[in-house]
Structures are given as C-alpha cells and as structure tokens.
N, C-alpha and C positions, 0 to 999 in steps of 0.2 A: 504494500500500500504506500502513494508518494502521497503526501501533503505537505500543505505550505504552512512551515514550522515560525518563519519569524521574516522581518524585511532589516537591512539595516540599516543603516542610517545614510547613504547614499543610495537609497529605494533597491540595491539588488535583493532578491527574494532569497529566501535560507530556505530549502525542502528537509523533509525529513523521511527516510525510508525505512518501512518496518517488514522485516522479516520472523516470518514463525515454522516452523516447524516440529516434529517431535517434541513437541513442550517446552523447546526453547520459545523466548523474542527475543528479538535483535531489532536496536533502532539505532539509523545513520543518518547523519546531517550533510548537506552540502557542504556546509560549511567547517573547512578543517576534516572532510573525510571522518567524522568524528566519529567512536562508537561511544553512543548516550549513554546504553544502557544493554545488559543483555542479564533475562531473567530465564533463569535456572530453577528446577524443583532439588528440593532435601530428600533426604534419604526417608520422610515422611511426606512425601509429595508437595510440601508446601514452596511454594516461587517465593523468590527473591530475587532484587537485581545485586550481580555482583560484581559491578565494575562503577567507583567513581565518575559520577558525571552532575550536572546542572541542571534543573527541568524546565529553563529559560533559557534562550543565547546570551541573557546578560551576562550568566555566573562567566561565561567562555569567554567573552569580551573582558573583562574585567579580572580574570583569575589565569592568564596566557600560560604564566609560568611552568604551571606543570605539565603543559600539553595531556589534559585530560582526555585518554581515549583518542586522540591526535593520529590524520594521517604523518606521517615527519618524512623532510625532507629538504633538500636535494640531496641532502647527507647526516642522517641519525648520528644523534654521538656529538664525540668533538674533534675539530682540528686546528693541532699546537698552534696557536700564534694567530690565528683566523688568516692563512697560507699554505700555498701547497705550489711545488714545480711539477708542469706537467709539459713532456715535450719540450722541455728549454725553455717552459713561460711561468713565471710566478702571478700566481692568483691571489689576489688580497680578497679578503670574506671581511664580515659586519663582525668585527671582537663584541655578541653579543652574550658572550657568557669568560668576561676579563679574565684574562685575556686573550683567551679562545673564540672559535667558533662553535655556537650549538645549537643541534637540531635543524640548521640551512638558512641560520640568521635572522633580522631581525624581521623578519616577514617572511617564513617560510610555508612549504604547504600546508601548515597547520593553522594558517592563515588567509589561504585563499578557498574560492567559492566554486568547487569542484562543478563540471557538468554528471549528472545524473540519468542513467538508463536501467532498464530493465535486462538483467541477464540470465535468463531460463526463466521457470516457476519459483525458485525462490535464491535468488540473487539480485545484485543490483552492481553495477558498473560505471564508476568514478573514473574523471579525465580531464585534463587538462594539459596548455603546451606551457612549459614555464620556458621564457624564451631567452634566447642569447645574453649573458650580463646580470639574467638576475640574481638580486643575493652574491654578485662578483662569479658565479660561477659562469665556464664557458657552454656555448653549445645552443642550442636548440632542444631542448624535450620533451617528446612525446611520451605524457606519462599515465598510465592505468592502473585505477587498483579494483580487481573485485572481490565482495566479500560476498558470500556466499551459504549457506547451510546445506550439510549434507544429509541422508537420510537417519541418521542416527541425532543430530541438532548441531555438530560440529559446525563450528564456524571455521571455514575457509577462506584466506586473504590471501590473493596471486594479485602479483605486481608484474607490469609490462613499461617497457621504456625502452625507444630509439633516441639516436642524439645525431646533428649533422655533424657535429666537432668533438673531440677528441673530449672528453666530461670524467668526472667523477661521477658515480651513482651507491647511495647505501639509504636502501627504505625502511620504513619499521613504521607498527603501529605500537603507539603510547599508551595502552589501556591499564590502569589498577584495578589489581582483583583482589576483593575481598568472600571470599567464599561465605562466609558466614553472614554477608550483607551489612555489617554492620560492626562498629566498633576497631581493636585494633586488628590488626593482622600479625605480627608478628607470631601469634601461638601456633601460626598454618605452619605443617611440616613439607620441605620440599626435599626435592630429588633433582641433582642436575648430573649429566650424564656428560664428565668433564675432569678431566684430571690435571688438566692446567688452566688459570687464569691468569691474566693479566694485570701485576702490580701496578700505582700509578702515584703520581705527585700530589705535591700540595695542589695543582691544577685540573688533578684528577686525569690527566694524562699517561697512556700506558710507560712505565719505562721497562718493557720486557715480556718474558715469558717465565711466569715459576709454575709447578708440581704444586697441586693442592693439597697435598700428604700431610699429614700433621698440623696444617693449618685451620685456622676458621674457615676457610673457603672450601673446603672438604665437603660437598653436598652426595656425595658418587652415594652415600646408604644415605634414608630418607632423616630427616631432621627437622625441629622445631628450626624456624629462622633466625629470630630474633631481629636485630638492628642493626644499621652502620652500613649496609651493604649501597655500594655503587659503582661495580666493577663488570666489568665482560669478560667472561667465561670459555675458554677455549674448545669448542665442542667434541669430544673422541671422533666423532663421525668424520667432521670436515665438512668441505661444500658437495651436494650430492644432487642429482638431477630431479629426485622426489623427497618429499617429505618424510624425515625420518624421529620417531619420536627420541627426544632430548630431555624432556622434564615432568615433572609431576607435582603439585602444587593439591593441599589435604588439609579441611579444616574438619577437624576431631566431633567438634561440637555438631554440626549440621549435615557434617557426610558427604559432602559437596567434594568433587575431584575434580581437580583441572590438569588436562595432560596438554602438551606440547608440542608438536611436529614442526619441524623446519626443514628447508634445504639449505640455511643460512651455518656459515662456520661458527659461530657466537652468539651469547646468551646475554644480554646483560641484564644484572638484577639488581634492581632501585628498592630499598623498603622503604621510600617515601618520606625519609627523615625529615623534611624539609618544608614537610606541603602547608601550605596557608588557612586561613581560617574563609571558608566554616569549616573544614576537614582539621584535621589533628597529626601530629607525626605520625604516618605508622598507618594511620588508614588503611592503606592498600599495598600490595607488592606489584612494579612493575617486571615484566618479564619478556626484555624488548628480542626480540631477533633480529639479528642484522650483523654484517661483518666489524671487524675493532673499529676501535675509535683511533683517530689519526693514521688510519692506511694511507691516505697520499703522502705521508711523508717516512711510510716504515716500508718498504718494498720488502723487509722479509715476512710480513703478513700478507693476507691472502687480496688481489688486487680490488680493489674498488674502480678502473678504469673502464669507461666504457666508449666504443669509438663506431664513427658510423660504417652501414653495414651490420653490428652488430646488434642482438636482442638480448635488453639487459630480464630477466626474469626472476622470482624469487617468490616462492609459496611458505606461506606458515598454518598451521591447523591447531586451533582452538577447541579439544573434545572434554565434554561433561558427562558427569557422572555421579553414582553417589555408592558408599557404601559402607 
C-alpha cells in the first residue's frame, strides 16, 4: 500500500510504503529510504514494532543524527580525513563527523526523497541518480534499493548501482533493533560469525586487523551485548555472491530472533550509546552490513571501487523468528 505520509517544507510529497506478509509489517518512507517500523509477533503471538523510528517526518527532520532506519550513502561508515585518492585524484568529502567523513556527508541519501515503485506482490523499489560532485564524490549514480518480504516475512534489501566515473560505493541500511520493542537492548544476546574485527582510534577509525580471541569482541558463541560497541566486524565468510547468514540477534524476555544474511565482508555493530532524547542510550542495536570503514584509503581491505561498465550489487536478509 503507497500513501502520502507527509509534504515538506518545499511542497515535495514524502510517501510511505507498507509491506505485510507472514505476520510481519514493514513500512518505508520516500524519504531517506527509511524503514519506520517493522512489526514482528513474540513467541506469544503478540506484534510489536522492533526497530526505532518517529511516527511523524518531524522526529527525522529534527533527530538526522542517528540515521534512524536510514537508506546510507554514497559511502556507510567513515572516511579518514573526509579524503580519498582514486586514480591519481584526491577527493575532498563534507568532514561531517570531525574530522571524518560519515554516512556520505552532510546531505547524504538519508536525506534525499527517493523515487518509489512497486516490485512484485510484496516489494517496493527505491531510486534515484545522485549525480557527478555530490557530497565531493565522483561519478554519476545510478542507484537502487529494494526491500522486499519473502514468504516466510524476511525482509530483503538488494542494492543496485552503475556509475559513468570511476566512484566509490558502500551501502547499508541504518535500522535499530530492539526485539523486545521496548526499553534497553543491551540484555539481547548476539552471535556474530567473525573472528577478527577491526580496532580503531580516538576517531573511530580502523587502524588494522586483530583476532577477537580473548577479547570483548569475541561474539563467535552467543552473548549478552552489553555496551561500548562501534566497530566492524570482519566476516569469516568474506564477500560472497548470495547471502550468507552472519549473525543472530535474541531477546530472552519476548522470544523474538533476528538472524542476518549478507553478501557484504562486515558487520558493524553500534549499541547506540549515543542516541538523543526521546530515545535513551542503548535503545537499540544497530547491525549495519557493509564493507570497512575507510576502504579508499586501506587497499588491503576489500575494495569499495566501483567503475563504469561495472554492476555494483549487494543483498542483506532481515529473518524473524521466535523461540
């Protein structure tokens, strides 16, 4: 179902699209490719929504920072210095996360007013070109996200993008999940399927690659969270041409299961230490997929290049459960 969600203040229209199946809903905004809301049953068949969102476009207007449920883009993450050399050219970015680049700068696709289609019986298909310059980056691109519900309620999110010039690409949806709909998250136990993460600086910046053995980042058997986390996860898999499951995300209390499926190298997991009010730390866990953060400037991580000719792609799977 499309309806018109909101206008904003330069008269463009905000739609909202809602998907249902298998006892999920799913609803998506034009704007920022957002997911609102996706309501799940408990292990007592009772719905909740479990993902951070605003039940007006004001809260989104007004609360940008945490890219709530946010398409991100042209490059999820951050990169050192808000710069990158590509082919002999140095690209300056918006230092909107000082003195980095984050999430594709100060007006990124979490910000723009995607086109909106119908993809199957229960899909919908976001697009837009973000063109030559913006946000500093090069290129022309043609970009697509669908999200989708499969026959069991999984949410699927496949990304499509051509570019005429040699570009960077790393996409990710921004969504926090709270399984238990409510309160904090931190007591969810998770499983990440990953024996090295990526240390980082005082700028949150990777500087390497360590062995999550003996450390707090040790997710490989299942575990209470906790806090502090805002690192990417280096996936055992790697980049794979289907989606392979990666993680599992468990609240005790409600029964609610969130599993993971990527083709992407990386994991990264946010517990939201930082979110703004009306929300509270901790609210939610994000659990971004998408390759490292500052690839254009680490060639021994896996490339984020994308040149024309080329089909950048990249699926992630969203499956629920209870038990």
């Amino acid at each position: 179902m499309n309806e018109l969600f909101a206008t904003l203040s330069d008269g463009t229209p905000v739609h909202r699209w809602t998907l249902e199946r298998a006892g999920v809903r799913v609803r998506i905004l034009s704007y920022g490719g957002i997911v609102q809301s996706v309501e799940v049953p408990d292990r007592d068949g009772r719905t909740a929504d479990v993902v951070l969102g605003f039940a007006g476009l004001e809260g989104y207007l007004e609360h940008s920072g945490p890219y709530l449920g946010a398409f991100v883009g042209r490059y999820a993450n951050r990169i050192a210095g808000g710069r990158f050399e590509l082919d002999g050219v140095t690209y300056a970015l918006a230092p909107n996360n000082a003195p980095n680049s984050l999430h594709g700068g100060e007006n990124g696709f979490d910000k723009r007013v995607w086109d909106m289609e119908a993809a199957g019986a229960h899909g919908v298909r976001l697009s837009r070109v973000s063109p030559h310059g913006e946000e500093g980056f090069p290129g022309r691109l043609e970009v697509s996200g669908t999200y989708s519900l499969d026959e069991s309620g999984a949410l699927r999110i496949s990304y499509e993008a051509v570019t005429d010039a040699a570009t960077v690409v790393n996409l990710t949806n921004h969504s926090y999940f709270n399984l238990a709909g409510s309160g904090n998250a931190g007591g969810h136990e998770l499983r990440i399927d990953a024996s090295r993460f990526t240390p980082v600086d005082a700028d949150l910046i990777p500087t390497g690659v360590e062995e999550v053995a003996g450390t707090r980042f040790d997710f490989r058997q299942t575990r209470k969270i906790g806090a502090g986390y805002d690192h990417n996860f280096v996936l055992d898999k790697g980049v794979t041409e289907q989606a392979v499951e990666v993680a599992e995300l468990y609240d005790p209390g409600s029964g609610r299961v969130l599993t993971v499926a990527t083709t992407e190298p990386g994991l990264q997991l946010y517990t939201a230490d930082h979110l703004p009010e009306p929300f509270a730390p901790g609210d939610g866990v994000a659990l971004e997929t998408q390759h490292f953060p500052d690839s254009p400037n680490r060639p021994e991580f896996p490339s984020t290049v994308l040149r024309p000719g080329e089909v950048y792609r990249s699926q992630t799977v969203y499956g629920f459960g209870t038990r």
